[in-house]
Steps between C-alpha positions, in 0.01 A plus 500: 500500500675818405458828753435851418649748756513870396284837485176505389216771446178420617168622418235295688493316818206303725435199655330172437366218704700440810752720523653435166589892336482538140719742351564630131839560453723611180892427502711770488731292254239450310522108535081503552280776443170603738433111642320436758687258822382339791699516827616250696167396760712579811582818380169658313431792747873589556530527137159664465595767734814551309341508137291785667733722623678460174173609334451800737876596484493449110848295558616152383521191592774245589354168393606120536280288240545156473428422132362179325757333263481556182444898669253573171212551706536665850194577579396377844863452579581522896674775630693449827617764585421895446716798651363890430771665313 
């Protein structure tokens, strides 16, 4: 499974069932344009609150996405990590 770890933009952010967040992010490499992830169960209103704060701040993202292999189609990937830049 190959890992994404970089800056990201992000335009949209909520949460779904359980605590799982769902966020749309866009690489700032431009490996992926506006997808959206799911984070990591354990993590969904940490991340949440951090996609949020991004929005309001109008700042980027640090993101950790674990991609499927072949990394063609990304959406719904897992992100494990997320750090306000």
């Amino acid at each position: 499974m190959a890992t994404f770890s970089g800056p990201c933009d992000i335009r949209r952010a909520g949460i779904r069932s359980g605590t799982v967040a769902q966020l749309d992010l866009k690489a700032g490499n431009g490996q992926f344009g506006y997808t959206w992830f799911l984070s990591d169960p354990d993590l969904g209103r940490e991340m949440l609150a951090i996609a949020l704060g991004a929005l309001l701040a109008n700042k980027q993202v640090d993101a950790t996405i674990e991609l499927p292999d072949p990394p063609a189609e990304v959406s719904w990937a897992k992100v494990t990590s997320l750090f306000l830049i």
